[in-house]
C-alpha positions as CSV (number, residue, x, y, z in Angstrom):
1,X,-9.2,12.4,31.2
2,X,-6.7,13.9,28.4
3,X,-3.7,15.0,29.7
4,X,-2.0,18.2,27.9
5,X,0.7,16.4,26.3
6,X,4.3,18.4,26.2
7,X,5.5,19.1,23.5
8,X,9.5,19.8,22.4
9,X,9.1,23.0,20.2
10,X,13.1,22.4,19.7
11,X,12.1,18.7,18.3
12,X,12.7,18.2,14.4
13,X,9.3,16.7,14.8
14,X,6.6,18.2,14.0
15,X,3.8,19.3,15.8
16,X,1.2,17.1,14.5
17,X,3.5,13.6,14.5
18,X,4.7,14.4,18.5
19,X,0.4,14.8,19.2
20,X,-1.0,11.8,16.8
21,X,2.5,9.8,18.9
22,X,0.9,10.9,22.2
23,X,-2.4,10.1,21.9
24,X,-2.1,6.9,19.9
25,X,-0.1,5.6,22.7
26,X,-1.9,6.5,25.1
27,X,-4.9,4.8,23.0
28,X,-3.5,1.2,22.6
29,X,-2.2,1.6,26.3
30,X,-5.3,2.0,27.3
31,X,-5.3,5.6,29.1
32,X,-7.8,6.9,26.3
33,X,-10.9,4.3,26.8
34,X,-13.2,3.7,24.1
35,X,-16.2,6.3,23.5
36,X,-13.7,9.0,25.4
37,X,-14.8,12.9,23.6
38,X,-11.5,14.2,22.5
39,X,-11.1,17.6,23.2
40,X,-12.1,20.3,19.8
41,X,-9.2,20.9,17.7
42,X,-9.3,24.5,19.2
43,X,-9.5,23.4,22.9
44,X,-6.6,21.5,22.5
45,X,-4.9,23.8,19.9
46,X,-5.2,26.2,23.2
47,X,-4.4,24.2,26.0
48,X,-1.1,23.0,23.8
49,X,0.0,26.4,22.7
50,X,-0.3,25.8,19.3
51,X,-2.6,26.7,16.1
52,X,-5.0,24.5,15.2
53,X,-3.3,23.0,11.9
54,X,-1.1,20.7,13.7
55,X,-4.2,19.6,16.5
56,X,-6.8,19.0,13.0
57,X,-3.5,17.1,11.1
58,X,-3.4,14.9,13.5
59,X,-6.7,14.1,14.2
60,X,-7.2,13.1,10.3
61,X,-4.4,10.8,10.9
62,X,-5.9,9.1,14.0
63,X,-9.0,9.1,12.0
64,X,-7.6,7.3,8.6
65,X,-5.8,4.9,10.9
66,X,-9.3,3.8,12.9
67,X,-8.2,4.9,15.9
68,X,-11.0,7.5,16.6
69,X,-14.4,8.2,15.0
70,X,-15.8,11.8,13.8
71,X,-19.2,12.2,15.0
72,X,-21.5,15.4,13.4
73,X,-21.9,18.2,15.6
74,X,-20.4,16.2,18.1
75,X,-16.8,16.0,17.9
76,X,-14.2,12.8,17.7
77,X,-14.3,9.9,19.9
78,X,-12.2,7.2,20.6
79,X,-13.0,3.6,19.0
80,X,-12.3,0.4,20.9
81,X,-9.3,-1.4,20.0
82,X,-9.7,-4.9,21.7
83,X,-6.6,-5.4,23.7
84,X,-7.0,-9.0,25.5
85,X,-4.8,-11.0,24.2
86,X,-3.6,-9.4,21.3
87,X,0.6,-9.5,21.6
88,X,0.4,-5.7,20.4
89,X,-1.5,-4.5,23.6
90,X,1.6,-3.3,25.1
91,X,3.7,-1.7,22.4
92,X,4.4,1.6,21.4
93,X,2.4,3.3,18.1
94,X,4.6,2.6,14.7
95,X,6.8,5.6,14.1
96,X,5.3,6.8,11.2
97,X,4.0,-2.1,-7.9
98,X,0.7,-0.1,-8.5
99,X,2.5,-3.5,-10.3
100,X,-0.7,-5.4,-10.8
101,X,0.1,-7.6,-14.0
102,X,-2.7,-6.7,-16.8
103,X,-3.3,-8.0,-20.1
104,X,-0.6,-6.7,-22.4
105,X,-1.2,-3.9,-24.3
106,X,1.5,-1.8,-26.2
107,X,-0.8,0.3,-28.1
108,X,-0.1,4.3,-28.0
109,X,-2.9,5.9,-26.0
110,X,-3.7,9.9,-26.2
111,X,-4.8,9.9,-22.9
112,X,-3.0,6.9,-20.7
113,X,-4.8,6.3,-17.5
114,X,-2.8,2.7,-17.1
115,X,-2.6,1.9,-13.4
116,X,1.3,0.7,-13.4
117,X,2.7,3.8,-15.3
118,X,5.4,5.5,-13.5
119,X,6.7,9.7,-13.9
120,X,9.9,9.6,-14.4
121,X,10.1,13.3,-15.2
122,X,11.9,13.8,-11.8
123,X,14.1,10.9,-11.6
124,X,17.4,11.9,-10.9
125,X,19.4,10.6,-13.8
126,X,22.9,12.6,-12.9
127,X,22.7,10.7,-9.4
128,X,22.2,8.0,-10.2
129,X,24.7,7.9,-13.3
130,X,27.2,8.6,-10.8
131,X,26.7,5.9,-8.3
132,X,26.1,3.5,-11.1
133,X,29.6,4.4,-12.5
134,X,31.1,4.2,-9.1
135,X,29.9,0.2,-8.7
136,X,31.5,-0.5,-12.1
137,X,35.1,0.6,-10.8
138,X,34.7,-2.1,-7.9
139,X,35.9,-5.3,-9.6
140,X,34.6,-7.2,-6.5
141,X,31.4,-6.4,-7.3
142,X,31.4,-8.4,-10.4
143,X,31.6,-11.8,-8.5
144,X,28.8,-13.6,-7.9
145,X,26.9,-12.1,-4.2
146,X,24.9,-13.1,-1.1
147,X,22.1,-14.8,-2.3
148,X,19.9,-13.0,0.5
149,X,21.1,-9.8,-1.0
150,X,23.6,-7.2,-0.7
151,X,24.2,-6.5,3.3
152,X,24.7,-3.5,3.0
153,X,21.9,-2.9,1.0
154,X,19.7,-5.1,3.5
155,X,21.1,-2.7,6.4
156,X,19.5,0.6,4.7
157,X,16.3,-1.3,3.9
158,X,16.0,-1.9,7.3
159,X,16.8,1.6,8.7
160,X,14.3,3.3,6.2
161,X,11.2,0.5,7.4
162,X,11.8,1.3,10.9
163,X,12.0,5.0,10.7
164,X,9.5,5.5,7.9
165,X,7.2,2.6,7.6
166,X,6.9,1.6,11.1
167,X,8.3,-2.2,11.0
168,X,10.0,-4.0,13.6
169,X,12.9,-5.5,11.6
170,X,16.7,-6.2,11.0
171,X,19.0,-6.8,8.2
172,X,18.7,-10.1,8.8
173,X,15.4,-10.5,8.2
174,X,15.2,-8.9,4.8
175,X,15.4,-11.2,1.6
176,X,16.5,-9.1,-1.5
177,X,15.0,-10.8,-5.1
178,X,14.6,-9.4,-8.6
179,X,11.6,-10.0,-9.1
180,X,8.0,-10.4,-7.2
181,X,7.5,-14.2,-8.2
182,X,11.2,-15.1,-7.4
183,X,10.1,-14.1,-3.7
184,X,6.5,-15.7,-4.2
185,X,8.1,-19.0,-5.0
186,X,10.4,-18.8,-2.3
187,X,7.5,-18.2,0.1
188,X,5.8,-21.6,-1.4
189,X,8.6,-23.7,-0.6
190,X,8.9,-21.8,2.7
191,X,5.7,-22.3,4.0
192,X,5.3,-25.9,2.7
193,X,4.4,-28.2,6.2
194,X,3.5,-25.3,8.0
195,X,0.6,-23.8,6.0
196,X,-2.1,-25.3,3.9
197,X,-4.7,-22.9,2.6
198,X,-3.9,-19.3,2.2
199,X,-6.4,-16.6,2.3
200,X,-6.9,-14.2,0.0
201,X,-8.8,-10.4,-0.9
202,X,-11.0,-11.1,-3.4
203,X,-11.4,-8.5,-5.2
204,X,-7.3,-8.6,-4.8
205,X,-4.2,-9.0,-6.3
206,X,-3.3,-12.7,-8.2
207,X,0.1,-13.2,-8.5
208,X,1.2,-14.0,-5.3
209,X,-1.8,-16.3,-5.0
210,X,-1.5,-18.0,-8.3
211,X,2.1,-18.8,-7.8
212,X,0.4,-20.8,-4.5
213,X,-2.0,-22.4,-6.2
214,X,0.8,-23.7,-8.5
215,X,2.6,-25.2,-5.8
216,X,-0.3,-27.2,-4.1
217,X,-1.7,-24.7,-2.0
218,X,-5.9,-24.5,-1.4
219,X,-6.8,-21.1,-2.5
220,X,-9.6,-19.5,-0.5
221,X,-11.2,-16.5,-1.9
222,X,-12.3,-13.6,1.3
223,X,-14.4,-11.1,0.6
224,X,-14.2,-7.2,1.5
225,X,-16.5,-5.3,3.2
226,X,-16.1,-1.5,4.4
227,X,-12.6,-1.7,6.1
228,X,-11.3,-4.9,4.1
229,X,-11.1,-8.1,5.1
230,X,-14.1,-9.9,6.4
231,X,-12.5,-11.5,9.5
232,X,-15.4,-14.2,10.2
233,X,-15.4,-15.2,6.7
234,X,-11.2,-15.8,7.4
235,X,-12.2,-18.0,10.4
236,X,-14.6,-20.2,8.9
237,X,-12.3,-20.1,5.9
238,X,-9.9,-22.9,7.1
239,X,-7.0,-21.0,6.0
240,X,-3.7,-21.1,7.9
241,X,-2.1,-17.8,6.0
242,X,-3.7,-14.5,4.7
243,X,-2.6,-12.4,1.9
244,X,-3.4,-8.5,1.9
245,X,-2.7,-5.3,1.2
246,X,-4.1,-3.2,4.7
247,X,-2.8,-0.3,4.0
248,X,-4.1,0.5,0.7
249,X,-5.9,-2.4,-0.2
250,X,-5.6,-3.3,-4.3
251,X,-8.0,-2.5,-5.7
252,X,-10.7,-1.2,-3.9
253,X,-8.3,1.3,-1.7
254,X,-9.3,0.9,1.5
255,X,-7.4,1.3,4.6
256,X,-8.1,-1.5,7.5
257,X,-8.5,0.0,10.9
258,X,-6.4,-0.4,13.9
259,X,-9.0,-2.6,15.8
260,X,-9.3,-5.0,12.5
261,X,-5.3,-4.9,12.5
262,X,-5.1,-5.8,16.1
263,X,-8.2,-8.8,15.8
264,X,-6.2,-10.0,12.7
265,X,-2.8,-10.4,14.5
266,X,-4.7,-12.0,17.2
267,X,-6.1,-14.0,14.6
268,X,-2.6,-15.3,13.5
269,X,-1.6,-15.7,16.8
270,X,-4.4,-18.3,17.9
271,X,-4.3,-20.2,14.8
272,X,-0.1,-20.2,14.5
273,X,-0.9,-18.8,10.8
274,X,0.8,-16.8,9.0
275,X,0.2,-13.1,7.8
276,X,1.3,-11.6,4.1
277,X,1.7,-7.9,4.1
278,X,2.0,-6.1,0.5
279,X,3.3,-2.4,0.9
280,X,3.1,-2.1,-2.7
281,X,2.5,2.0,-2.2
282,X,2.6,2.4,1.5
283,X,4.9,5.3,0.7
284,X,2.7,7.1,-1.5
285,X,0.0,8.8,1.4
286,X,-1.0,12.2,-0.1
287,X,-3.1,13.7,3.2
288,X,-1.9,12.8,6.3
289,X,1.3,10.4,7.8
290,X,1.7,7.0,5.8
291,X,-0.4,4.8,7.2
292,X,2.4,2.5,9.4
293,X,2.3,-0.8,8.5
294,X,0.9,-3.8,10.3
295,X,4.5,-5.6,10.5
296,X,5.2,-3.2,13.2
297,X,2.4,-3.3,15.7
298,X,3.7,-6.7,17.4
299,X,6.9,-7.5,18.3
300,X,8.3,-10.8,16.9
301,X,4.7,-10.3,15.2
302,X,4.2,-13.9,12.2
303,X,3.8,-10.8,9.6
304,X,5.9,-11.9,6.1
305,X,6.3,-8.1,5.1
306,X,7.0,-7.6,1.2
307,X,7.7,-4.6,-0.8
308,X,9.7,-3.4,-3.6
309,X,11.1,-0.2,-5.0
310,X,9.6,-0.5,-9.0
311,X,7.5,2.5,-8.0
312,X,9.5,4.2,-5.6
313,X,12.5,4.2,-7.9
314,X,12.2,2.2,-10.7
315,X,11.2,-1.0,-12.2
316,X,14.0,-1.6,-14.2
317,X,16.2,-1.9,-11.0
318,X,14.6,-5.5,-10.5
319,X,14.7,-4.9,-6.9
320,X,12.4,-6.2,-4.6
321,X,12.2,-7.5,-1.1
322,X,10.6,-9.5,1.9
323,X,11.1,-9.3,5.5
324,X,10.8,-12.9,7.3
325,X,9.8,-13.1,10.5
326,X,12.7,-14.9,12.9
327,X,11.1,-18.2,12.8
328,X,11.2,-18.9,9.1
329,X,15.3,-17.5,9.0
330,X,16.9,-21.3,9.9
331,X,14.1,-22.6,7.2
332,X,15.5,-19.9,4.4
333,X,19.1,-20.6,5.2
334,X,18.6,-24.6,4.9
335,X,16.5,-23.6,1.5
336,X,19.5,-21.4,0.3
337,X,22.3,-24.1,1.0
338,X,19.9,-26.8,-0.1
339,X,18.8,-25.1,-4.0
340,X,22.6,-23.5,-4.7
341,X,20.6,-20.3,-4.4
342,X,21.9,-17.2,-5.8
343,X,21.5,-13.8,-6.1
344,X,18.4,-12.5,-8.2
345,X,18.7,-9.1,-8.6
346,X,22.1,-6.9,-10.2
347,X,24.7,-6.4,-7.3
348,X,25.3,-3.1,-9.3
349,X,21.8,-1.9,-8.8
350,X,21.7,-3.2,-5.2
351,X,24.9,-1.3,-4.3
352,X,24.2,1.9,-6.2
353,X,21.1,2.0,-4.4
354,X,22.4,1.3,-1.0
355,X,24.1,4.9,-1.1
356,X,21.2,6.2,-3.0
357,X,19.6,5.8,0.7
358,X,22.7,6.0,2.7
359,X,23.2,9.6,1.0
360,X,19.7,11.0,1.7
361,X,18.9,10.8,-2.2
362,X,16.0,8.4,-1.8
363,X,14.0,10.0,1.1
364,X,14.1,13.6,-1.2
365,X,13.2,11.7,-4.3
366,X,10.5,10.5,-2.2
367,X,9.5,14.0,-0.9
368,X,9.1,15.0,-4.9
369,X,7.7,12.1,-5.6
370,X,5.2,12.3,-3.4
371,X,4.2,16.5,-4.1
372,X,4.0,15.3,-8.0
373,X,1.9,12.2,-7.5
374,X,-0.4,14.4,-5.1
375,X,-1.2,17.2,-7.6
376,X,-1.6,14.5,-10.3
377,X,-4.1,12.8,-7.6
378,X,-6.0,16.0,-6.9
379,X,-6.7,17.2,-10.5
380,X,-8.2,13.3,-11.3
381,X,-10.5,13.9,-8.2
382,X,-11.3,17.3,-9.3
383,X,-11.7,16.5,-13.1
384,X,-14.1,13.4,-12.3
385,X,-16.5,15.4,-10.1
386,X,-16.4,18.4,-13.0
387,X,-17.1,16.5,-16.1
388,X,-19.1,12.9,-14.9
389,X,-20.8,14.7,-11.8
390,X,-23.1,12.3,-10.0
391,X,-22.3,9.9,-13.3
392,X,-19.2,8.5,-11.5
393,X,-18.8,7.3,-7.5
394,X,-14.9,7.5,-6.8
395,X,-13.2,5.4,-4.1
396,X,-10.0,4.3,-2.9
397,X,-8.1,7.9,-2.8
398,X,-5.8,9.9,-0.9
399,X,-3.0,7.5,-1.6
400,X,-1.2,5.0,-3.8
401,X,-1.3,5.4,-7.9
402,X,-5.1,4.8,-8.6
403,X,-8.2,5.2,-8.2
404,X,-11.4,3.3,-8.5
405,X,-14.5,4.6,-11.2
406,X,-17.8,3.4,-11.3
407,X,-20.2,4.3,-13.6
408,X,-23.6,5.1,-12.4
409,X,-24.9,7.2,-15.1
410,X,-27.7,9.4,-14.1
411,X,-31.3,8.5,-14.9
412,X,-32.6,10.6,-16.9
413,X,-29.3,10.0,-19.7
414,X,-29.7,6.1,-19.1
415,X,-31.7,5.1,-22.1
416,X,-30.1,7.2,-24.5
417,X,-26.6,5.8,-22.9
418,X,-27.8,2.3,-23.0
419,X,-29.0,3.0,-26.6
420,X,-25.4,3.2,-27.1
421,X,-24.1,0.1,-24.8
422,X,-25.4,-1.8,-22.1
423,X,-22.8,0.3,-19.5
424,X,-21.1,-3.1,-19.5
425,X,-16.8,-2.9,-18.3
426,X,-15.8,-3.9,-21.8
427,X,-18.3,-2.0,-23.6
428,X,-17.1,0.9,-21.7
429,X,-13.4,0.3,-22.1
430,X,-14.4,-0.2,-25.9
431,X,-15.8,3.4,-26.3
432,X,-13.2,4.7,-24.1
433,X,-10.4,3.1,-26.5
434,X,-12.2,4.5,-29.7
435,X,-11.0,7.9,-28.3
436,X,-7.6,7.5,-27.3
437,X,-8.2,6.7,-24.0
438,X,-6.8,3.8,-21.8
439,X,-8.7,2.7,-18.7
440,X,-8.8,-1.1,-17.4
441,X,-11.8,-2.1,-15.9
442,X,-11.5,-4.0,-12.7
443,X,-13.0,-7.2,-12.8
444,X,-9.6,-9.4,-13.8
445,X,-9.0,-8.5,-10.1
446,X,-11.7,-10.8,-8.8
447,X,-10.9,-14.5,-8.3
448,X,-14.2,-15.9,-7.3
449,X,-16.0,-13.8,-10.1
450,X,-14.2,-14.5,-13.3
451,X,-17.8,-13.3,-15.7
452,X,-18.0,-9.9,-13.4
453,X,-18.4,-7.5,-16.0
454,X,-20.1,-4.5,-13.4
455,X,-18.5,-0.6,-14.7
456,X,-16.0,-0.3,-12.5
457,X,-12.7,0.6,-14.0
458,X,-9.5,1.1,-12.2
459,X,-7.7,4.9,-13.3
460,X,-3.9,5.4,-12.8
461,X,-2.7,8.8,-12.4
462,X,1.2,7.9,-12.3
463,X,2.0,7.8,-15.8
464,X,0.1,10.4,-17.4
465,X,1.5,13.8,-17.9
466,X,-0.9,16.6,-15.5
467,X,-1.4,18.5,-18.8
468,X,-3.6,15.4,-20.2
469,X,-5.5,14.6,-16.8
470,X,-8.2,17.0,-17.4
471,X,-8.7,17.0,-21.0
472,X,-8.5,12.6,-20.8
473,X,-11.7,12.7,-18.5
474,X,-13.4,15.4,-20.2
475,X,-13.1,13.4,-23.5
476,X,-14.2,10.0,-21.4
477,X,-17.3,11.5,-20.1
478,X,-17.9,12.7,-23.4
479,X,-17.4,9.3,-24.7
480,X,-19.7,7.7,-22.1
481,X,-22.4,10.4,-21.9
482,X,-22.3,11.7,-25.0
């Protein structure tokens, strides 16, 4: 039975984050069982007091997370979420770059739809200038700093992850590095004696896994299946580590459930493997909370947590960042002493961006960020479904900086399309490119599959100016349907 939960109308919460709290609690504690009706977003709207936006918001976020199922004509119900033995059975619900390296190409495009773009139309230049220019009057900050990274800098990383993404963490978990395969290579020599094969998404992301390979590691290709990872292919796999991306998987965009989350953990707890989380756009969530991430549902969870701020901010900061879990700290710190380490990334940019948090600049750029990337997301939907109709099956949306095309044109066009080319990735990319369009099909992103050559094509929306969206896939399903 539901109780009414009591809300604080005084709160600075909102409605909809004080319900999805409540009743995702009381769902991993176990005092909503599995195939439990929730009430209709109008009974509970009444029996809270409130309208029903804040009852449906909530809903959609308990439904994007996999905590409950929509059922037609039925209503929502709640999903099992296996508890035994899982170390996140008892704890409380999280508080609630697209970087892939491509083939480079530094042609001009009409109509750029490249998938690690950023809009910096909205970057605040004056506020940044001026905490740039206050670092440059601190002679202290031209000596050489804490390898780990700045502290200070390490302390607001560490508020914002707890209050925003959900992670159980301190500043002295966080490792601060300039670049993604400065952190990767760390991790190698990290996880050297303790793990053997690592685990991969395939389709997925290659350069954390290529920089394993490099250092000895066994490589073992996972496949996907409807909500990610296919966890019985991970236990036969052999692998002692996992790499993914769960809440936004690259590149197929899917988000993994609660119940795979929790069986994954468990996983890594049975096995003493190891888990690697990439956040690469957990930020960027355009309906509904940011999904939290899986760092956070355990405490003292074996989650290796890694981020950056290239598409938050900027790339050319060179800032990114890992959050080790306790029992790798003594290993790091007998690395750092051992290899002179030093720090990888400006103390400049780390400092200036320290008060770019500590001042409340970030989470508002964030906010913008977030309403520009959204309207930039919505007219792609809407201009795909307009001009390629049943032509094109999207996937992956509602969050990040992509989305994922495939071309299905329709029957009755085929021969006269195929007349033109055999609706092969490159053939397609070729045609596209003859009109000034840039779109990168996805098969570089499969490991296992290196001739995959299906029409799939991965579109960015970050880059692009909102003015060109429109017009770009009107003149690519011109290009491709004639």
């Amino acid at each position: 039975m539901l109780l009414v939960p009591d809300l604080n109308e005084h709160s600075e919460t909102p409605y909809y984050i004080q319900l999805y709290d409540y009743l995702a609690k009381a769902i991993l504690g176990g005092t909503l069982q599995s195939g439990t009706r929730l009430p209709s977003i109008r009974r509970l709207a009444a029996l809270c007091g409130i309208s029903a936006t804040p009852v449906e918001l909530a809903y959609q976020q308990l439904l994007a997370e996999g905590f409950i199922a929509s059922k037609p004509r039925s209503g929502y119900y709640i999903l099992p979420v296996h508890r035994e033995g899982s170390p996140a059975a008892a704890g409380e619900p999280p508080s609630l770059a697209p970087r892939p390296i491509t083939p480079r190409d530094s042609r001009h495009y009409a109509y750029d739809f490249h998938m690690s773009r950023n809009d910096f139309s909205l970057f605040p230049h004056k506020i940044w200038r001026s905490l740039y220019q206050e670092q440059l009057a601190n002679p202290d900050l031209l000596q050489y700093g804490d390898p780990q990274g700045e502290p200070a800098l390490r302390a607001s990383i560490a508020a914002h992850l707890r209050q925003f993404r959900g992670l159980r963490c301190t500043e002295k978990q966080i490792v601060i590095g300039g670049d993604q395969y400065t952190l990767c290579s760390l991790l190698c020599l990290l996880l050297k004696g303790r793990v053997s094969g690592l685990g991969i998404e395939d389709p997925g992301y290659h350069l954390l896994p290529a920089a394993f390979r490099r250092s000895g590691y066994g490589i073992k290709p996972i496949p996907l299946e409807e909500d990610g990872l296919q966890l019985d292919k991970l236990h036969s796999s052999g692998a002692d580590a996992v790499y993914i991306s769960p809440s936004h998987q690259f590149p197929r965009g899917m988000t993994m459930p609660i119940t795979k989350r929790l069986a994954l953990l468990e996983w890594a707890r049975s096995t003493g493997g190891y888990i690697i989380e990439d956040d690469y756009d957990g930020e960027f969530r355009y309906h509904g909370r940011p999904i939290p991430a899986l760092q956070g549902l355990a405490e003292g969870s074996p989650v290796i947590y890694m981020c950056s701020f290239a598409q938050s901010v900027t790339p050319a900061i060179c800032i990114h960042y890992m959050v080790l879990p306790d029992e790798l700290l003594p290993d790091y710190h007998s690395l750092r002493s051992e290899l002179y380490l030093e720090h990888s990334a400006s103390r400049l940019h780390q400092i200036a961006l320290h008060y770019f948090m500590e001042r409340g600049h970030f989470e508002k750029h964030l906010r913008r960020m977030r309403l520009l990337y959204q309207r930039k997301h919505d007219l792609l939907l809407r201009s795909v479904r307009q001009h390629f109709g049943d032509a094109a099956v999207l996937s992956g949306t509602d969050a990040g900086f992509h989305l994922l095309l495939t071309f299905k044109p329709p029957a009755e066009g085929s021969a006269r399309v195929k007349a033109r080319f055999s609706t092969s990735a490159k053939e397609l990319a070729a045609a596209a490119e003859a009109e000034g369009i840039r779109v990168t099909p996805m098969s570089y992103t499969w490991w296992a599959k290196p001739d995959y050559d299906e029409p799939e094509f991965i579109l960015g929306f970050g880059g692009i100016a909102e003015d060109f969206i429109d017009e770009g896939i009107r003149k690519l399903a011109e290009a491709w349907l004639g």
